[in-house]
N, CA and C atoms as an extended XYZ file, in Angstrom:
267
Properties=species:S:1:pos:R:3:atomname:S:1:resname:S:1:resid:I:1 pbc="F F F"
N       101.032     -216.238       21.420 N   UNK     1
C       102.042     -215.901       22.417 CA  UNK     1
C       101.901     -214.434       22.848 C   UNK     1
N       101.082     -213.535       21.628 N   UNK     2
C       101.528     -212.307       22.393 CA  UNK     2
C       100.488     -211.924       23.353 C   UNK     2
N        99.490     -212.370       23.190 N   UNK     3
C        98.656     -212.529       24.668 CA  UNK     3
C        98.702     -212.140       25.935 C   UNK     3
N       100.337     -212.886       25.744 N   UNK     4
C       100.518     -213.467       27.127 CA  UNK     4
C       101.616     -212.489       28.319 C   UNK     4
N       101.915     -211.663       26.880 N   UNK     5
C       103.244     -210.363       27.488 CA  UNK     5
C       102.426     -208.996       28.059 C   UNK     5
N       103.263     -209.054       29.035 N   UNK     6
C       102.399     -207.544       29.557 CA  UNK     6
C       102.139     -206.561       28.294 C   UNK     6
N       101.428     -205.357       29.234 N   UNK     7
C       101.291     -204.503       28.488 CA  UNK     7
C       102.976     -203.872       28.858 C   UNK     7
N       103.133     -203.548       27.561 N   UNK     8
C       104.655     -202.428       27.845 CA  UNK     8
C       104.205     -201.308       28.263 C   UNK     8
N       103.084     -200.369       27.669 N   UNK     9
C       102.554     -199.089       27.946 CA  UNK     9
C       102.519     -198.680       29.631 C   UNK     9
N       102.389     -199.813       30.020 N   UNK    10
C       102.062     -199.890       31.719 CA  UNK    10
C       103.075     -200.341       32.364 C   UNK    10
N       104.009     -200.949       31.695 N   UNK    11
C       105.223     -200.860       32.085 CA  UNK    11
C       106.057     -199.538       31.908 C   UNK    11
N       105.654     -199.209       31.271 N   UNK    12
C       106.840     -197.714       30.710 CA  UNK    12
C       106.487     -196.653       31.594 C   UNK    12
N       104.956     -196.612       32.330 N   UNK    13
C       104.497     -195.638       33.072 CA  UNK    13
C       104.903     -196.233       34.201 C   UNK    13
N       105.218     -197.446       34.882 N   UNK    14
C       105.912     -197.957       36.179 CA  UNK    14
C       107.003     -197.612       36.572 C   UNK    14
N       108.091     -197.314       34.773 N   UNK    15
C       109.254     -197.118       35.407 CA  UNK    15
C       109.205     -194.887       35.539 C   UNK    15
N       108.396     -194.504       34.711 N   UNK    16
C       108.487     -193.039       34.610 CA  UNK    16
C       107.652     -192.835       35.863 C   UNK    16
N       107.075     -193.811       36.913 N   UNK    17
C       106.679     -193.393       38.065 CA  UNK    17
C       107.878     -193.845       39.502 C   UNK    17
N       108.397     -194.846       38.847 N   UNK    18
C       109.385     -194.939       39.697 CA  UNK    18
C       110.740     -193.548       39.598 C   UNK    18
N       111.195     -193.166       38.335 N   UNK    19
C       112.167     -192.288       38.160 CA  UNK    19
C       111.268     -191.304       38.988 C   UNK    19
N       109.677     -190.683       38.882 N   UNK    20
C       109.747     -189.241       39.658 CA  UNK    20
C       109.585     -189.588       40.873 C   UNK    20
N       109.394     -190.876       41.693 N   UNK    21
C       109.372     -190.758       43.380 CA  UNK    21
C       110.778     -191.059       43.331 C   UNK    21
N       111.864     -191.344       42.731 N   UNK    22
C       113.350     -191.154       43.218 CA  UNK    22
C       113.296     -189.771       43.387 C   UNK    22
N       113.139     -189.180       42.361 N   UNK    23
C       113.229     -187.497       42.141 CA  UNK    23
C       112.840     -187.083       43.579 C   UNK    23
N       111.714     -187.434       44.245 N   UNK    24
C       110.861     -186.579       45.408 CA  UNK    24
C       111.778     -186.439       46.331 C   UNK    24
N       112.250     -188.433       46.616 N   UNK    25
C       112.521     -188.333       47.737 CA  UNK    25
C       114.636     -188.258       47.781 C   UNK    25
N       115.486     -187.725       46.498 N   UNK    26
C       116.908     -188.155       46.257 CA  UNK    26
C       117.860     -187.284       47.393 C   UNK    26
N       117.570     -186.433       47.864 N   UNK    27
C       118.188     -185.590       48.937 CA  UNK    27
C       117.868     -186.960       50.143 C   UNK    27
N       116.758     -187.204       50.631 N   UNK    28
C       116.987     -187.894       52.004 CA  UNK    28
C       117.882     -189.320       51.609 C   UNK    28
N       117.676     -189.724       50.324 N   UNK    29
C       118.318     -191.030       50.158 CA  UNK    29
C       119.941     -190.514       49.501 C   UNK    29
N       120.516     -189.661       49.515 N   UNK    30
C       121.762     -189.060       49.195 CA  UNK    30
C       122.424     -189.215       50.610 C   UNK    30
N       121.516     -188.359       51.640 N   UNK    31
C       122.098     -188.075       52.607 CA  UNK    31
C       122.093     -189.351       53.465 C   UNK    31
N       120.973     -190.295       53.436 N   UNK    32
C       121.408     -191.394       53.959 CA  UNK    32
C       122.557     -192.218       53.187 C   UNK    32
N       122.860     -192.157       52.165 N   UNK    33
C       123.721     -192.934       51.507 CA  UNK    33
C       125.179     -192.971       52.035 C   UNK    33
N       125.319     -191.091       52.012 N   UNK    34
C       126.553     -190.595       52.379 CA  UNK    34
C       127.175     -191.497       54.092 C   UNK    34
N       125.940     -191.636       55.067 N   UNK    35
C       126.375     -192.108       56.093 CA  UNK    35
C       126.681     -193.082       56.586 C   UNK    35
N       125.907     -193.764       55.456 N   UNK    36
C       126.117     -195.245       55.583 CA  UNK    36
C       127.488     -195.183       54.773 C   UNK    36
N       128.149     -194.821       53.757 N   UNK    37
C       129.267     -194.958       53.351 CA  UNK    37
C       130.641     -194.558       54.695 C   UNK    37
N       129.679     -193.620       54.864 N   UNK    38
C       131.000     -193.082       56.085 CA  UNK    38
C       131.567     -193.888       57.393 C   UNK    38
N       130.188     -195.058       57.562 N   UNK    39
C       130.535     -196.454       58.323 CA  UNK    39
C       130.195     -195.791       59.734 C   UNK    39
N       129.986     -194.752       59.976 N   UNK    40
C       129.823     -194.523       61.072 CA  UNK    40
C       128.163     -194.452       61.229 C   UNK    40
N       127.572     -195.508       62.178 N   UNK    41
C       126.443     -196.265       62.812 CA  UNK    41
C       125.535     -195.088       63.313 C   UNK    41
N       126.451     -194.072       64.246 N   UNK    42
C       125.156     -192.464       64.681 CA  UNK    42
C       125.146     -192.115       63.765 C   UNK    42
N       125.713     -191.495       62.660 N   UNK    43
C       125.207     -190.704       61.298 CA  UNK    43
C       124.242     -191.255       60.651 C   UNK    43
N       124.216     -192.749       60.294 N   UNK    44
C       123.317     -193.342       59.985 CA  UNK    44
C       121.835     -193.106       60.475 C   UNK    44
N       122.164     -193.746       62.071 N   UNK    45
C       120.778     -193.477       62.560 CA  UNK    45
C       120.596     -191.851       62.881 C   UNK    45
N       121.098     -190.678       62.780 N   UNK    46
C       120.871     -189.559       62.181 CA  UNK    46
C       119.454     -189.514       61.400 C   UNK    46
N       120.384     -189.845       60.084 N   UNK    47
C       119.586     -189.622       59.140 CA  UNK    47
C       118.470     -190.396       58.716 C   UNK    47
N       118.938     -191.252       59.350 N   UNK    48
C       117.515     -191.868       59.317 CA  UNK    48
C       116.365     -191.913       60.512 C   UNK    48
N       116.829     -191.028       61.144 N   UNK    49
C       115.481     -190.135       61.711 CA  UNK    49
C       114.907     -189.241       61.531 C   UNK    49
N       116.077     -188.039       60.433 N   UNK    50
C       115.831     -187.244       59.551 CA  UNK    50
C       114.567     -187.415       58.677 C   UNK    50
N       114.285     -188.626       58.019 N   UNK    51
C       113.911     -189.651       57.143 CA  UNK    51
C       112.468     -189.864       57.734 C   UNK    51
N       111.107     -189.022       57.214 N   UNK    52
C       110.035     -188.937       57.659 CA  UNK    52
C       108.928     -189.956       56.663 C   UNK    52
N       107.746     -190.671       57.544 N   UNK    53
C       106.934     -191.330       57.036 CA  UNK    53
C       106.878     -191.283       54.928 C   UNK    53
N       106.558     -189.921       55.232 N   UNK    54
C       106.593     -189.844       53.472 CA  UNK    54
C       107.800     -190.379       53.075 C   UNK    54
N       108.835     -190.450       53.527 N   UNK    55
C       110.052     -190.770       52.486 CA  UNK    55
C       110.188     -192.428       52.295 C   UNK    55
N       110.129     -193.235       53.476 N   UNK    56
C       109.756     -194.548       53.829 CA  UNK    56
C       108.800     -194.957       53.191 C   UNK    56
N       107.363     -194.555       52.760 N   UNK    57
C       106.450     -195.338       52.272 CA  UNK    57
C       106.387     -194.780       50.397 C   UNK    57
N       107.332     -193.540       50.611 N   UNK    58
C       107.632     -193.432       48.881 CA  UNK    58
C       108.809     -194.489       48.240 C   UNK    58
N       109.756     -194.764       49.205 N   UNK    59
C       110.887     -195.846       48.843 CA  UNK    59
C       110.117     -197.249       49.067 C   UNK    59
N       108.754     -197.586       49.887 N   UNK    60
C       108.428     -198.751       49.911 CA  UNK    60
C       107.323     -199.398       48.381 C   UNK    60
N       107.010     -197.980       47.897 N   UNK    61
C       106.117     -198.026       46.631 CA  UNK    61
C       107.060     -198.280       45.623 C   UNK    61
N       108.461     -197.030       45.570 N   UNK    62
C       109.556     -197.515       44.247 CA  UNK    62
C       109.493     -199.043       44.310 C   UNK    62
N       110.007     -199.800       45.573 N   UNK    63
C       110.023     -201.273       45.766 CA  UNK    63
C       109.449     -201.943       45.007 C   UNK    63
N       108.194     -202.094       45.376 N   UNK    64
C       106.915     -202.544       45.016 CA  UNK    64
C       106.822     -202.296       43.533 C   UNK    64
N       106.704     -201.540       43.102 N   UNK    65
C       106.924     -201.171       41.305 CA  UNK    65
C       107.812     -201.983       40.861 C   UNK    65
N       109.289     -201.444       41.389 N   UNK    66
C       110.516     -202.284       40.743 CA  UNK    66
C       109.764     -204.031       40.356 C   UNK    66
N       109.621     -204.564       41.749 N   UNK    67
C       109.175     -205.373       41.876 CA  UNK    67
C       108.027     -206.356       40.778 C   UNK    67
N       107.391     -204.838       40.234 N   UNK    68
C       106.091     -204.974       39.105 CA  UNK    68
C       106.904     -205.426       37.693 C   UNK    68
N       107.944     -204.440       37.676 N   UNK    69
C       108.410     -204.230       36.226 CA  UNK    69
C       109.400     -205.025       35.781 C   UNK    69
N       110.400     -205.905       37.083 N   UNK    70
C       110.563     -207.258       36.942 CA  UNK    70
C       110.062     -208.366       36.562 C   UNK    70
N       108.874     -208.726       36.956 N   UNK    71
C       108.109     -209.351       36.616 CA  UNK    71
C       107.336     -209.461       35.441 C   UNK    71
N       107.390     -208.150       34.294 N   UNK    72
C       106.784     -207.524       33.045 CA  UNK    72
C       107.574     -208.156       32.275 C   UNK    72
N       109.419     -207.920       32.672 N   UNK    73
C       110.592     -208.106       31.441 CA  UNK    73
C       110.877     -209.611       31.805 C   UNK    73
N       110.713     -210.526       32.832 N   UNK    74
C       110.689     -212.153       32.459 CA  UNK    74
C       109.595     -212.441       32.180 C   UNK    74
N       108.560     -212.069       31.891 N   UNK    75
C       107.328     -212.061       31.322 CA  UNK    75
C       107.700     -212.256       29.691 C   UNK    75
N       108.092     -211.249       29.456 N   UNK    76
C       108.568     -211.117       28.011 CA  UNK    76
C       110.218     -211.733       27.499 C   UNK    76
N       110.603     -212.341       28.688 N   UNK    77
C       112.047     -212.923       28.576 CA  UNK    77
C       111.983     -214.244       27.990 C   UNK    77
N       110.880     -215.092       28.506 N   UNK    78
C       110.479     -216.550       28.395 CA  UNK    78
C       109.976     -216.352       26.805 C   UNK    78
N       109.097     -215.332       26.506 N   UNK    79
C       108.612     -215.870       25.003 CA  UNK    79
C       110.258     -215.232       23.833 C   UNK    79
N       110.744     -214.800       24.444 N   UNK    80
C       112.491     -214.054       23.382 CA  UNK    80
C       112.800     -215.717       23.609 C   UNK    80
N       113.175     -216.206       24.624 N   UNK    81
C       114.327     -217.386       24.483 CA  UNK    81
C       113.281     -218.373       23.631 C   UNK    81
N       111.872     -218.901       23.613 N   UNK    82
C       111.437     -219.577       23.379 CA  UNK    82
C       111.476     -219.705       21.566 C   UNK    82
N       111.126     -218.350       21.129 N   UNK    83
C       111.431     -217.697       19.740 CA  UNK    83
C       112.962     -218.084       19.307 C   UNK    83
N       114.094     -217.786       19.979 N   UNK    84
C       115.418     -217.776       19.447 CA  UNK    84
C       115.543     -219.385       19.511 C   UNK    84
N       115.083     -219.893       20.671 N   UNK    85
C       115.580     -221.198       21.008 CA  UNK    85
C       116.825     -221.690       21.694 C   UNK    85
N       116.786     -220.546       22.656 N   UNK    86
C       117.740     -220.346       23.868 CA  UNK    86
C       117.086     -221.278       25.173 C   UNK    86
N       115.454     -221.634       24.746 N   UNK    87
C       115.169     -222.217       25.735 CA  UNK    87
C       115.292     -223.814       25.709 C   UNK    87
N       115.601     -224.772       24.916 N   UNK    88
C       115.813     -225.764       24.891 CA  UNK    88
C       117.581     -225.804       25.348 C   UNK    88
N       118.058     -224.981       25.497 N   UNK    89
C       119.497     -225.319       25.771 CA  UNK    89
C       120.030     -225.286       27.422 C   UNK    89
């Protein structure tokens, strides 16, 4: 079975690469946050013109990772229930 589970090591560097492109890009995604909370539609699109190529294709990589490291922990979810025997129920 253990074969079959990711590597964690490469998981652990997915998520310590996802925490530093939040880091890069947390000011443009603050300030978009703020406008979208504020409900008002021009602030929004404001800031999100503010909001340059780099910041867009660094939030489209976090994605994409997240995306990776999901896929790592039901990876390793299926052989936990199979072990406890959460999966016959």
């Amino acid at each position: 079975m253990k074969n079959n589970l990711p590597d964690l090591e490469d998981t652990n560097y997915k998520i310590i690469q996802v925490n530093a492109l939040l880091s890069y890009v947390s000011n443009d995604l603050v300030d978009l946050s703020n406008a979208v909370e504020s409900g008002n539609k021009d602030d929004v699109t404001i800031q999100a013109s503010y909001m340059d190529d780099r910041t867009f294709l660094t939030c489209r990589t976090v994605l994409d990772l997240i995306g990776e490291i999901q896929k790592d922990v039901e990876a390793c979810i299926i052989p936990i229930d199979e072990v406890s025997g959460r999966a016959d129920n």
